[in-house]
mmCIF file of the N, C-alpha and C atoms, coordinates in Angstrom:
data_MODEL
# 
_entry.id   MODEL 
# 
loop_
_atom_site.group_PDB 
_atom_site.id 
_atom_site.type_symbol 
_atom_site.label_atom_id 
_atom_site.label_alt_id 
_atom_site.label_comp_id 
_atom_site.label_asym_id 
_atom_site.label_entity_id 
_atom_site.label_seq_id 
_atom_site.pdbx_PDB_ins_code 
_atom_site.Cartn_x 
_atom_site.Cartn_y 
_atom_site.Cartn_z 
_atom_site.occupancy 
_atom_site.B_iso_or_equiv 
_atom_site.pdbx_formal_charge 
_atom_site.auth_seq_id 
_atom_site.auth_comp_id 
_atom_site.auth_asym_id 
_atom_site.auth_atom_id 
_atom_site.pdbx_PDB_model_num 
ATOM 1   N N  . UNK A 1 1  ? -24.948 46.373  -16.353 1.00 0.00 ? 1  UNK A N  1 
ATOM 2   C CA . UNK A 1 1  ? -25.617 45.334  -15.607 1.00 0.00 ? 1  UNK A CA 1 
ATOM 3   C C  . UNK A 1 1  ? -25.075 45.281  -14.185 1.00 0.00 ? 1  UNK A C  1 
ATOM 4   N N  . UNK A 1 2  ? -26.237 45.331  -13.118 1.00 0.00 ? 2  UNK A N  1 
ATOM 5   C CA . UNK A 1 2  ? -25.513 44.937  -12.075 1.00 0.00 ? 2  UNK A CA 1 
ATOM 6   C C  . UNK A 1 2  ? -25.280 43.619  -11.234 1.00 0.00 ? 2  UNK A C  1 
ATOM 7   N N  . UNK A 1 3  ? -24.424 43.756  -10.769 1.00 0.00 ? 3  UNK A N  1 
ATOM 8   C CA . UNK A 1 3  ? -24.394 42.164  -9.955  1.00 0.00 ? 3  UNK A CA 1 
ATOM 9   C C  . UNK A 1 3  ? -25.618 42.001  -8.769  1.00 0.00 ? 3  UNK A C  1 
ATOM 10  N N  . UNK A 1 4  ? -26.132 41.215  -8.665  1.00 0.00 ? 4  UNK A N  1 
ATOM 11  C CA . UNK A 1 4  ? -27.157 40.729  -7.307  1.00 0.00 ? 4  UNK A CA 1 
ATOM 12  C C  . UNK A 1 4  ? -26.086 40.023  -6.330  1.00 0.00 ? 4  UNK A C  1 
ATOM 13  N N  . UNK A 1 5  ? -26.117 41.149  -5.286  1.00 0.00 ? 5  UNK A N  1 
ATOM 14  C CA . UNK A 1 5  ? -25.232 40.439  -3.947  1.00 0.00 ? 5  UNK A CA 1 
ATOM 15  C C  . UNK A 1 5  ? -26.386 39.130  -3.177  1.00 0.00 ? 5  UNK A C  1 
ATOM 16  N N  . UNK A 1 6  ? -24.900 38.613  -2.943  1.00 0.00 ? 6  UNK A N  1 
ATOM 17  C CA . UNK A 1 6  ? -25.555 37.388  -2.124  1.00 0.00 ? 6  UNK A CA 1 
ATOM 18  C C  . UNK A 1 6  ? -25.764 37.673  -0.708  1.00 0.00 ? 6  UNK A C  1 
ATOM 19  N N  . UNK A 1 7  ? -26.350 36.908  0.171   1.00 0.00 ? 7  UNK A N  1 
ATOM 20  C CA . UNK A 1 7  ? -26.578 37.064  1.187   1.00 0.00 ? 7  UNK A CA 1 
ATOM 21  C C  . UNK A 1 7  ? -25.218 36.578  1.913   1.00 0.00 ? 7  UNK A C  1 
ATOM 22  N N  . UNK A 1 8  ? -25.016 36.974  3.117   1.00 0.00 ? 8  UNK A N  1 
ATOM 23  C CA . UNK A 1 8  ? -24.145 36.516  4.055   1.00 0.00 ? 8  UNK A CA 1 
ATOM 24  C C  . UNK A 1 8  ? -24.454 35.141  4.480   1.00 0.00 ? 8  UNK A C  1 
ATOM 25  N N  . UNK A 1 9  ? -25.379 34.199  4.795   1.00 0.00 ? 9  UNK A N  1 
ATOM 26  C CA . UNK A 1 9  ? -25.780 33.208  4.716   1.00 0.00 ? 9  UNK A CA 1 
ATOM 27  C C  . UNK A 1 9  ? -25.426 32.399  3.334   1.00 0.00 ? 9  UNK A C  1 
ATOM 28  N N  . UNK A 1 10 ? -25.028 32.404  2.589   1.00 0.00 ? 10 UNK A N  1 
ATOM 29  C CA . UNK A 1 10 ? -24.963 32.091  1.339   1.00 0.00 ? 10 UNK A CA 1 
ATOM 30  C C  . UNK A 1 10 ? -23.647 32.199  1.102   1.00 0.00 ? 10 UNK A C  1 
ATOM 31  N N  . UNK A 1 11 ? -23.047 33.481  1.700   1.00 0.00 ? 11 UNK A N  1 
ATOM 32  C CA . UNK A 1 11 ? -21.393 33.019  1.588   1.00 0.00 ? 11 UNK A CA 1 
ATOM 33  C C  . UNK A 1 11 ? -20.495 32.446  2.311   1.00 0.00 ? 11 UNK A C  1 
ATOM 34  N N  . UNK A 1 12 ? -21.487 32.357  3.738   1.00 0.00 ? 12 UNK A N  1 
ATOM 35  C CA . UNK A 1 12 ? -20.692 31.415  4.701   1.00 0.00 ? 12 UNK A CA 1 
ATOM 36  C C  . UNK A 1 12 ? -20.713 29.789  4.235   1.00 0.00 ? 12 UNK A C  1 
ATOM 37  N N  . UNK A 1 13 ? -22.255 30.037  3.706   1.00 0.00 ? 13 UNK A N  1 
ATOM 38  C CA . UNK A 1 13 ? -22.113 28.202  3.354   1.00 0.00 ? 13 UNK A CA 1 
ATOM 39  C C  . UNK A 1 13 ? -21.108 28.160  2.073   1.00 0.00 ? 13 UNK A C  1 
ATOM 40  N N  . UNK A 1 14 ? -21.164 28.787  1.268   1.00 0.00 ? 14 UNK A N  1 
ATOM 41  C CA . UNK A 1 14 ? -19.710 28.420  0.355   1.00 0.00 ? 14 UNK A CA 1 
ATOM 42  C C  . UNK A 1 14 ? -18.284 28.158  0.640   1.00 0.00 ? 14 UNK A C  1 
ATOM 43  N N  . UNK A 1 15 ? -17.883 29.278  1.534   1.00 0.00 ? 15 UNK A N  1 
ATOM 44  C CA . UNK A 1 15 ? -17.096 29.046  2.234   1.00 0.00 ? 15 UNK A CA 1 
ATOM 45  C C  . UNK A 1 15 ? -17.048 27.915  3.062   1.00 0.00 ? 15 UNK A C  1 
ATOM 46  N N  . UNK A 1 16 ? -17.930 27.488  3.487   1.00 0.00 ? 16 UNK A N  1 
ATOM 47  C CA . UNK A 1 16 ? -17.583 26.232  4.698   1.00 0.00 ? 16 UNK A CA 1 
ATOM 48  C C  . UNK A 1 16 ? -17.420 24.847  3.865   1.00 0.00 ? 16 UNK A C  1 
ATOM 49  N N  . UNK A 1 17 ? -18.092 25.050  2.494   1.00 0.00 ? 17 UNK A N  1 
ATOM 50  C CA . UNK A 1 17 ? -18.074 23.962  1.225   1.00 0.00 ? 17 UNK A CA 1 
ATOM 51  C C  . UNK A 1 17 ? -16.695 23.547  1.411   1.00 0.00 ? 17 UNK A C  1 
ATOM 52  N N  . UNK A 1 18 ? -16.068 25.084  0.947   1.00 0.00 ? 18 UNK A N  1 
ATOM 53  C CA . UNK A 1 18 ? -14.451 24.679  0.696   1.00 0.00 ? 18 UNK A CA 1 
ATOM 54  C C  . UNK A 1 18 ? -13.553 24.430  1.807   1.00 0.00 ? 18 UNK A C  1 
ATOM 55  N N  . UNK A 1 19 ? -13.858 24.996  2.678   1.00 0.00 ? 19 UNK A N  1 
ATOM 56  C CA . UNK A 1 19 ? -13.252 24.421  4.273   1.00 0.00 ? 19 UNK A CA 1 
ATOM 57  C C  . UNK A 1 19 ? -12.968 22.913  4.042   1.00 0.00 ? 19 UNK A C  1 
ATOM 58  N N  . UNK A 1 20 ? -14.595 22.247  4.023   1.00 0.00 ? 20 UNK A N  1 
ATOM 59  C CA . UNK A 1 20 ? -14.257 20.947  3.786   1.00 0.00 ? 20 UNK A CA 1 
ATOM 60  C C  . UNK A 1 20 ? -13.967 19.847  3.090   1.00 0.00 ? 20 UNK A C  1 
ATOM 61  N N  . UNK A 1 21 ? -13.523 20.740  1.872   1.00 0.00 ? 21 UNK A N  1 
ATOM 62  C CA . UNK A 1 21 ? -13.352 20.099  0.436   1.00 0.00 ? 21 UNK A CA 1 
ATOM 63  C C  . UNK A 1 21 ? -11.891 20.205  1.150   1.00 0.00 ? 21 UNK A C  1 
ATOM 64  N N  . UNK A 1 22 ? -11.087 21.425  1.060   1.00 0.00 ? 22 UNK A N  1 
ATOM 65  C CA . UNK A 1 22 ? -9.753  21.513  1.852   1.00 0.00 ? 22 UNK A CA 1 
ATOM 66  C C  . UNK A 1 22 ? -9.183  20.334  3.121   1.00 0.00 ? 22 UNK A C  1 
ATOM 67  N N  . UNK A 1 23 ? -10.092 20.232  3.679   1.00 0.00 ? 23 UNK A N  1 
ATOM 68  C CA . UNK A 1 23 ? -9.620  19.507  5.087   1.00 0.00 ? 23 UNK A CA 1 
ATOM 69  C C  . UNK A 1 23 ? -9.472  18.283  4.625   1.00 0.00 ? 23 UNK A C  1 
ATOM 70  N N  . UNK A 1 24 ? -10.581 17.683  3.779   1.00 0.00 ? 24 UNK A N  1 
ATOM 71  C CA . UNK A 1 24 ? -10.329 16.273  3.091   1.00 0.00 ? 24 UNK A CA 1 
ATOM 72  C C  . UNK A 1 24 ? -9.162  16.228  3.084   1.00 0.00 ? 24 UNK A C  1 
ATOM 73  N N  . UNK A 1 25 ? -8.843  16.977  1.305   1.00 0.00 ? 25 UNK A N  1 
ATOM 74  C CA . UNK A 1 25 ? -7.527  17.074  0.449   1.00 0.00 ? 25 UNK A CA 1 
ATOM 75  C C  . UNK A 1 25 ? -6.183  17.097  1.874   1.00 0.00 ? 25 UNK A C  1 
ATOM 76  N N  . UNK A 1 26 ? -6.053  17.696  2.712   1.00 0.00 ? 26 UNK A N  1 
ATOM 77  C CA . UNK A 1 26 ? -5.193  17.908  3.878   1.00 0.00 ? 26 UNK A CA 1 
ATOM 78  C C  . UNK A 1 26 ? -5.049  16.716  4.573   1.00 0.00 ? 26 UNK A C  1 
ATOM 79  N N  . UNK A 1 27 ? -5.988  16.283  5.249   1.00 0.00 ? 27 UNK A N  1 
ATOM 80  C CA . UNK A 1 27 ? -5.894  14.590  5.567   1.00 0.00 ? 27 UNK A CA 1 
ATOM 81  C C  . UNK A 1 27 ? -5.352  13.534  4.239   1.00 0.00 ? 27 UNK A C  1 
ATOM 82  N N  . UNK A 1 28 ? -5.419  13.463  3.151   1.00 0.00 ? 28 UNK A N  1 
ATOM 83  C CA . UNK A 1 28 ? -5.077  13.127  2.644   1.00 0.00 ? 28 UNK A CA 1 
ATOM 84  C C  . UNK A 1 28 ? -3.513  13.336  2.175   1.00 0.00 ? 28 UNK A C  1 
ATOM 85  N N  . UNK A 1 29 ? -3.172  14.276  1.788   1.00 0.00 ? 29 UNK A N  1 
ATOM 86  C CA . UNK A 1 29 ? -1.907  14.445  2.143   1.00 0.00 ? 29 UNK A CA 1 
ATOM 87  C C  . UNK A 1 29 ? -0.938  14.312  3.780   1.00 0.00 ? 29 UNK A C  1 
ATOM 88  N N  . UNK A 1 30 ? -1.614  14.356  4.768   1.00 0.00 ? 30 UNK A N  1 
ATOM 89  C CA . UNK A 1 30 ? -0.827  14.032  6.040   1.00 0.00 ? 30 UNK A CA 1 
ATOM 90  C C  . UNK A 1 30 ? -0.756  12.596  5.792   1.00 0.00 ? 30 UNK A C  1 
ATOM 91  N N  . UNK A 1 31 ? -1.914  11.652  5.331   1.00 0.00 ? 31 UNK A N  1 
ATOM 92  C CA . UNK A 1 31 ? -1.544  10.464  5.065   1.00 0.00 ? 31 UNK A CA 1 
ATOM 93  C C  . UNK A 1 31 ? -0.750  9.934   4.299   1.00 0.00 ? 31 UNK A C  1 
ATOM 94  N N  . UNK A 1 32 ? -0.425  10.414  3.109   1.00 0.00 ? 32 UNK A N  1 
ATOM 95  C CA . UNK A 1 32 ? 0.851   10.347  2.247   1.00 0.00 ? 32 UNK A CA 1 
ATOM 96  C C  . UNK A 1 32 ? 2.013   10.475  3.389   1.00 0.00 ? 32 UNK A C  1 
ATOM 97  N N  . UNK A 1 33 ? 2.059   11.782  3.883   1.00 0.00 ? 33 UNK A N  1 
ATOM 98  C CA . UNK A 1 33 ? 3.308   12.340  4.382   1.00 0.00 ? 33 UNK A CA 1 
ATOM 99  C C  . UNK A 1 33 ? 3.615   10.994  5.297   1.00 0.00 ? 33 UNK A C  1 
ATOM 100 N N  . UNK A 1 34 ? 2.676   10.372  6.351   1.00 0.00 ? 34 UNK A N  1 
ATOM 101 C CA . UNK A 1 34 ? 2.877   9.641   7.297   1.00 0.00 ? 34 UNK A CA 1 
ATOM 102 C C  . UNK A 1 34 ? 3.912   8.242   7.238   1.00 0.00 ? 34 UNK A C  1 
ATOM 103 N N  . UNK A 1 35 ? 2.720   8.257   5.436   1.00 0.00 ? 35 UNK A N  1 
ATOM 104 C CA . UNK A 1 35 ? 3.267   6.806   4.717   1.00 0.00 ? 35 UNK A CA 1 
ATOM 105 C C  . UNK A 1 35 ? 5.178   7.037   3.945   1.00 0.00 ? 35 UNK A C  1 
ATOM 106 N N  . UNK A 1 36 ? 5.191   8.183   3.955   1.00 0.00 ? 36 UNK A N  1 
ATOM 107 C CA . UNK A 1 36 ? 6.783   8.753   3.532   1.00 0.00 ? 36 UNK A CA 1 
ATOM 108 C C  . UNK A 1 36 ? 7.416   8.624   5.094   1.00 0.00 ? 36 UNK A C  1 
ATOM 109 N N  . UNK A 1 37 ? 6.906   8.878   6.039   1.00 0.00 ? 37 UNK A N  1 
ATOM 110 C CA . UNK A 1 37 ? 7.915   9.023   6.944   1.00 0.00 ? 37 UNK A CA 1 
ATOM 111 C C  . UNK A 1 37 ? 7.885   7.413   7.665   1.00 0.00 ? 37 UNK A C  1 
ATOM 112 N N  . UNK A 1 38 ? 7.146   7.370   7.752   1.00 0.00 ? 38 UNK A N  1 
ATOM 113 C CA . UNK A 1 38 ? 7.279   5.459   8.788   1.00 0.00 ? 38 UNK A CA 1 
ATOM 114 C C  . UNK A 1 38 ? 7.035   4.393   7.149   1.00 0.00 ? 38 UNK A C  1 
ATOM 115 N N  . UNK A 1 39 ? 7.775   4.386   6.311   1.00 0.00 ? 39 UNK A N  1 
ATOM 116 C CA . UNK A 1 39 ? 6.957   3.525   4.682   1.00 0.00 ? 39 UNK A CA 1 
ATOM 117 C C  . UNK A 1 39 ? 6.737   1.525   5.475   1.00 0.00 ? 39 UNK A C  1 
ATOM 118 N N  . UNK A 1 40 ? 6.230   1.023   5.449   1.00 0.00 ? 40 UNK A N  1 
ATOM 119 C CA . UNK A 1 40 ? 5.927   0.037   5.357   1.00 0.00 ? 40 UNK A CA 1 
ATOM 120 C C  . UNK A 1 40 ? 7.488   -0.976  4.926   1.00 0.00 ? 40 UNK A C  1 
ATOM 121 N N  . UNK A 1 41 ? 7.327   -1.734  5.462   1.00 0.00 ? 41 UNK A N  1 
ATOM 122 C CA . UNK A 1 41 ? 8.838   -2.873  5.074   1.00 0.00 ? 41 UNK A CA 1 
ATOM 123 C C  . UNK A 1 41 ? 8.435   -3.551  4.466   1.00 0.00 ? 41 UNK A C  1 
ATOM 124 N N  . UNK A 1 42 ? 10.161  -3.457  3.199   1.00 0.00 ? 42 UNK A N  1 
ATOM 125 C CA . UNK A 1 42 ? 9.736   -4.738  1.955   1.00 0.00 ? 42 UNK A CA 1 
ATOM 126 C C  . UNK A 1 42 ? 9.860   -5.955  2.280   1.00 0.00 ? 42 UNK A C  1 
ATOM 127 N N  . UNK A 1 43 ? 9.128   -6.255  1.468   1.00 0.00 ? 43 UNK A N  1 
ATOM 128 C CA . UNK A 1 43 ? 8.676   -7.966  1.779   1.00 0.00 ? 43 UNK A CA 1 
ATOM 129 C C  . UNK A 1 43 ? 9.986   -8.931  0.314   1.00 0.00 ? 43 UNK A C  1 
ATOM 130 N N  . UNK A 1 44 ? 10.070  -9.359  0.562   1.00 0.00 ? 44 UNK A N  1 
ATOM 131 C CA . UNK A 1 44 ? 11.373  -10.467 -0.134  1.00 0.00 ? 44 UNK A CA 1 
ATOM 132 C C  . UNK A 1 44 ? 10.543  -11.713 -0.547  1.00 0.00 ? 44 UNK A C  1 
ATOM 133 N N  . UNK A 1 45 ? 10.559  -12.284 -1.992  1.00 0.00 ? 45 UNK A N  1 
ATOM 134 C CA . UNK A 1 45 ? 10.200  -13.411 -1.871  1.00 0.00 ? 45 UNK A CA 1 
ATOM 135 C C  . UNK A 1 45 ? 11.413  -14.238 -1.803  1.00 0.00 ? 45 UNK A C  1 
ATOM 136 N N  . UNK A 1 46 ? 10.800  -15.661 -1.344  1.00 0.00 ? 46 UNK A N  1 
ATOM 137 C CA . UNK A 1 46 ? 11.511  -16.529 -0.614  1.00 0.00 ? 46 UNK A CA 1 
ATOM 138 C C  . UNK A 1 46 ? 12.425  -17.113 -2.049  1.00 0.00 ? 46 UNK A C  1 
ATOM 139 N N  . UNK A 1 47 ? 13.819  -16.988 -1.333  1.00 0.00 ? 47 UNK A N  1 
ATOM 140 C CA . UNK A 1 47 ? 14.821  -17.582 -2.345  1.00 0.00 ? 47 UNK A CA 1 
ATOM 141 C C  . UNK A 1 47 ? 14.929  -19.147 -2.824  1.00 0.00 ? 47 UNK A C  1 
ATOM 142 N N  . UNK A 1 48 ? 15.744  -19.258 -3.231  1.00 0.00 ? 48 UNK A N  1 
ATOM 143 C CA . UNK A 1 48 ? 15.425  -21.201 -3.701  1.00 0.00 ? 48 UNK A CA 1 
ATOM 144 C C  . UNK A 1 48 ? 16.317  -21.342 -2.549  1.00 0.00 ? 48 UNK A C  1 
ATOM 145 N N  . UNK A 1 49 ? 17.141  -21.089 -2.025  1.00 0.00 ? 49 UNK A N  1 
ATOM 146 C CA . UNK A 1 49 ? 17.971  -21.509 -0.766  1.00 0.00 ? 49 UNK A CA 1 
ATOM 147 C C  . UNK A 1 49 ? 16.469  -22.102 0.906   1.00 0.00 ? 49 UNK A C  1 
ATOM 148 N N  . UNK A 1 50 ? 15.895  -20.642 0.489   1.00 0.00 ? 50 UNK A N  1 
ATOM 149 C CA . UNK A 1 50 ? 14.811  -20.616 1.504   1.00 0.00 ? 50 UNK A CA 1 
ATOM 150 C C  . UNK A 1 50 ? 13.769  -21.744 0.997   1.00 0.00 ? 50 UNK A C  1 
ATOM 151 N N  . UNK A 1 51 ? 13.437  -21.965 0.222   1.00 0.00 ? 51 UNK A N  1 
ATOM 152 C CA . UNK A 1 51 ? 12.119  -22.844 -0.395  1.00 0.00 ? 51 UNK A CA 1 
ATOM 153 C C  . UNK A 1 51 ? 13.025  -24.649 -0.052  1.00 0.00 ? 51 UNK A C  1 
ATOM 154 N N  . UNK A 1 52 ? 14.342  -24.953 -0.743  1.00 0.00 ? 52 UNK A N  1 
ATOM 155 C CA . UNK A 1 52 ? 14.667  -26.036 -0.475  1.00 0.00 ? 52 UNK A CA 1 
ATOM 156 C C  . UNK A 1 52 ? 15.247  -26.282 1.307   1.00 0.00 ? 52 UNK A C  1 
ATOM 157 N N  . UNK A 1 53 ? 15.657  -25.377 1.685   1.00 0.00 ? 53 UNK A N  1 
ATOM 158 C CA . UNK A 1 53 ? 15.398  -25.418 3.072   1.00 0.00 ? 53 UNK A CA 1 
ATOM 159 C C  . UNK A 1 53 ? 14.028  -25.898 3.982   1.00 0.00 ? 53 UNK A C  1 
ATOM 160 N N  . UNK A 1 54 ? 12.932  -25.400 3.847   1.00 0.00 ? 54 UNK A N  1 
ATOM 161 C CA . UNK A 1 54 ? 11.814  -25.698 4.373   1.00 0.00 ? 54 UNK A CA 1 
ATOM 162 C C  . UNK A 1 54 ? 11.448  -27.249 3.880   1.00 0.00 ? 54 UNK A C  1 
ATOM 163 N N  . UNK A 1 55 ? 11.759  -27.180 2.580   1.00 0.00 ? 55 UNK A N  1 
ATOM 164 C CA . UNK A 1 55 ? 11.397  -28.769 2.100   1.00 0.00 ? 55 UNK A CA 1 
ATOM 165 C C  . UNK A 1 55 ? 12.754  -29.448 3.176   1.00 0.00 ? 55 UNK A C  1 
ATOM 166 N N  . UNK A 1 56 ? 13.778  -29.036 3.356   1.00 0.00 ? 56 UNK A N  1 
ATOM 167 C CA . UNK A 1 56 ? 14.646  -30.350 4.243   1.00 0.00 ? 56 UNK A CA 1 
ATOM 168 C C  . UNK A 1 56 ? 14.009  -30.368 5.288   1.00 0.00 ? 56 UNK A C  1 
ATOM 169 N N  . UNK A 1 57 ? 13.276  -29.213 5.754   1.00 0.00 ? 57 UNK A N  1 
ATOM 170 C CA . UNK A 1 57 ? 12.360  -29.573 7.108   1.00 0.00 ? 57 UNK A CA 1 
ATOM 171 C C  . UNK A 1 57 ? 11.355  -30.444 7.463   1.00 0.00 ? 57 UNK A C  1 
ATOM 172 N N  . UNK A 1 58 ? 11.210  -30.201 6.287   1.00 0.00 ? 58 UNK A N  1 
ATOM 173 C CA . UNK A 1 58 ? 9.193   -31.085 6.573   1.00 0.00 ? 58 UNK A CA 1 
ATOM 174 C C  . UNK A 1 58 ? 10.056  -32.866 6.060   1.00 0.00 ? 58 UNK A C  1 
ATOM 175 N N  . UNK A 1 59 ? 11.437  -32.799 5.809   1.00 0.00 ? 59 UNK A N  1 
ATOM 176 C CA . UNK A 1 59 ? 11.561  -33.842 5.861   1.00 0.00 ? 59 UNK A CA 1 
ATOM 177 C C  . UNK A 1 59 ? 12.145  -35.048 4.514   1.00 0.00 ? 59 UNK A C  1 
ATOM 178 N N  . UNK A 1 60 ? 12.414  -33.517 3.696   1.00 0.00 ? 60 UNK A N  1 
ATOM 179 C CA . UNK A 1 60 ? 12.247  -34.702 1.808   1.00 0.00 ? 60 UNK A CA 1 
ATOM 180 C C  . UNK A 1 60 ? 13.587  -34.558 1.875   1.00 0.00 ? 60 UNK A C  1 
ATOM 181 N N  . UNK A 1 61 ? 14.022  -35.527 0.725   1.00 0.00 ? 61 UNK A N  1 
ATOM 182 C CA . UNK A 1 61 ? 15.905  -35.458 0.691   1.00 0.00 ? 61 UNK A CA 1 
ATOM 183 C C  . UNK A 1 61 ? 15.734  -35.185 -0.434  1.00 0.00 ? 61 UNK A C  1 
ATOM 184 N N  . UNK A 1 62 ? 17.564  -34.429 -0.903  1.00 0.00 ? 62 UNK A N  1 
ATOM 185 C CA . UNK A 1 62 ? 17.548  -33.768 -2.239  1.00 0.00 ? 62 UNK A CA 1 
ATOM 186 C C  . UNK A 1 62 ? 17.042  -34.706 -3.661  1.00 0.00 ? 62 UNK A C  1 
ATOM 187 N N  . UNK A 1 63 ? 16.759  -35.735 -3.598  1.00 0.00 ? 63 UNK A N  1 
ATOM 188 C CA . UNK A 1 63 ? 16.529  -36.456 -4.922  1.00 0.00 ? 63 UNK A CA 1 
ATOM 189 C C  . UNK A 1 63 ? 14.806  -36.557 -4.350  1.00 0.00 ? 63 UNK A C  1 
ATOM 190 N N  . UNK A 1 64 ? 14.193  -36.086 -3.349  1.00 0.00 ? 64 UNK A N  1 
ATOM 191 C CA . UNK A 1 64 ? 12.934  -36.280 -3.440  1.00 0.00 ? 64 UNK A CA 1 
ATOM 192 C C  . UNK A 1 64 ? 12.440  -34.814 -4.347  1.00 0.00 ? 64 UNK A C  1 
ATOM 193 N N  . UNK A 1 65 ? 12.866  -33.472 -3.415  1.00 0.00 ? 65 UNK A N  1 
ATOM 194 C CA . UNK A 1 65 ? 13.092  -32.409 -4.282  1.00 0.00 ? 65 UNK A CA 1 
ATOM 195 C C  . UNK A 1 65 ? 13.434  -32.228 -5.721  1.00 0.00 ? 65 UNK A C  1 
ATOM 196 N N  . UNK A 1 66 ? 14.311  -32.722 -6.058  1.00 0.00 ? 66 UNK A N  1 
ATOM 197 C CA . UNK A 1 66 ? 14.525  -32.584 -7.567  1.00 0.00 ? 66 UNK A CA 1 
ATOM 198 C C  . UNK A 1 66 ? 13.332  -33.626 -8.519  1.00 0.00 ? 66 UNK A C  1 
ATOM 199 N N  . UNK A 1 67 ? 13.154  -34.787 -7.779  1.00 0.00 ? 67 UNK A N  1 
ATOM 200 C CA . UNK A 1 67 ? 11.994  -35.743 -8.387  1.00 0.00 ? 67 UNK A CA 1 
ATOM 201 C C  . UNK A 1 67 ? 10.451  -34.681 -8.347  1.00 0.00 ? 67 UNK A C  1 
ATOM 202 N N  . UNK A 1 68 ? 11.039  -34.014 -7.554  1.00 0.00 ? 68 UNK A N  1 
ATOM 203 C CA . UNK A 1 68 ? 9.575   -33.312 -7.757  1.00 0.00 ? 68 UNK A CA 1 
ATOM 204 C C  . UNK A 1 68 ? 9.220   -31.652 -8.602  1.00 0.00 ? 68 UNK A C  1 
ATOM 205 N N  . UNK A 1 69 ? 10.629  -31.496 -8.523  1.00 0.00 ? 69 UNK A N  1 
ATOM 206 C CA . UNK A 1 69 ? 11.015  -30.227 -9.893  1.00 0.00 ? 69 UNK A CA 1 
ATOM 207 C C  . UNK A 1 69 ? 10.933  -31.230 -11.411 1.00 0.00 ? 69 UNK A C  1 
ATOM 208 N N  . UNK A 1 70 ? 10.984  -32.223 -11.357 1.00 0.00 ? 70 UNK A N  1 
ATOM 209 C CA . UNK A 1 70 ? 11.213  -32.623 -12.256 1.00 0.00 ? 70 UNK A CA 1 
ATOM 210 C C  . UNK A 1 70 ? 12.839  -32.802 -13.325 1.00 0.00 ? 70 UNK A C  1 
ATOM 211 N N  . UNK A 1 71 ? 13.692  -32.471 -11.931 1.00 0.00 ? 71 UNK A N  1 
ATOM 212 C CA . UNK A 1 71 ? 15.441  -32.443 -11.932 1.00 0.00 ? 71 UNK A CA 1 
ATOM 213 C C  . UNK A 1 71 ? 16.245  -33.842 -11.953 1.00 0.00 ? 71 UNK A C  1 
ATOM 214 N N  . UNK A 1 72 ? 16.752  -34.154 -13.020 1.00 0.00 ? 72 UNK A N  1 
ATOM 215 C CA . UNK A 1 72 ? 17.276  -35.446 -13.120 1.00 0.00 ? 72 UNK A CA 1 
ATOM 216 C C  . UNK A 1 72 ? 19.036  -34.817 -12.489 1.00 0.00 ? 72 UNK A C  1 
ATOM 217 N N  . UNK A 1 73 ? 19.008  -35.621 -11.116 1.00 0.00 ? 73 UNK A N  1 
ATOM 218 C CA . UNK A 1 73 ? 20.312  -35.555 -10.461 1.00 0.00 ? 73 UNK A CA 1 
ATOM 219 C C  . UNK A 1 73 ? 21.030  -36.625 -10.492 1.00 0.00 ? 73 UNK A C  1 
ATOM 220 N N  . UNK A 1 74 ? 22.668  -36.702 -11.260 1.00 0.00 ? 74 UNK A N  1 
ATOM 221 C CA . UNK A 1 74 ? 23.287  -37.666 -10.975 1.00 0.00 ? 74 UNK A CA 1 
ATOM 222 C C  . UNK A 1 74 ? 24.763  -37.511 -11.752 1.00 0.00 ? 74 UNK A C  1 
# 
């Protein structure tokens, strides 16, 4: 049996298929790489030091805080 050659037209467009199946996949990995080299900063949630702090700001005293945890102080 023989093979039926394709046209040259026919193998450029295959080829150019995978060009841009490739270039995707490539951008996609430079974006990984980018995100490895500069990564984004962790975020911390706020401690109970930090949370009863802001409450002394806006103004509550420690037995308003604990009245409102539901903390019997004494």
């Amino acid at each position: 049996m023989a093979r039926t050659s394709r046209s040259k037209d026919v193998r450029i467009a295959e080829i150019d298929v995978k060009i841009e199946k490739y270039k995707t996949l490539i951008e996609q990995l430079e974006s990984k790489k980018s995100s490895i080299i500069n990564p984004a900063p962790r975020t911390r949630k706020p401690g109970v030091n930090a949370i009863i702090k802001q409450a002394k700001e806006l103004g509550m005293t420690a037995d308003e805080i604990a009245k409102k945890l539901g903390i019997k102080v004494g």
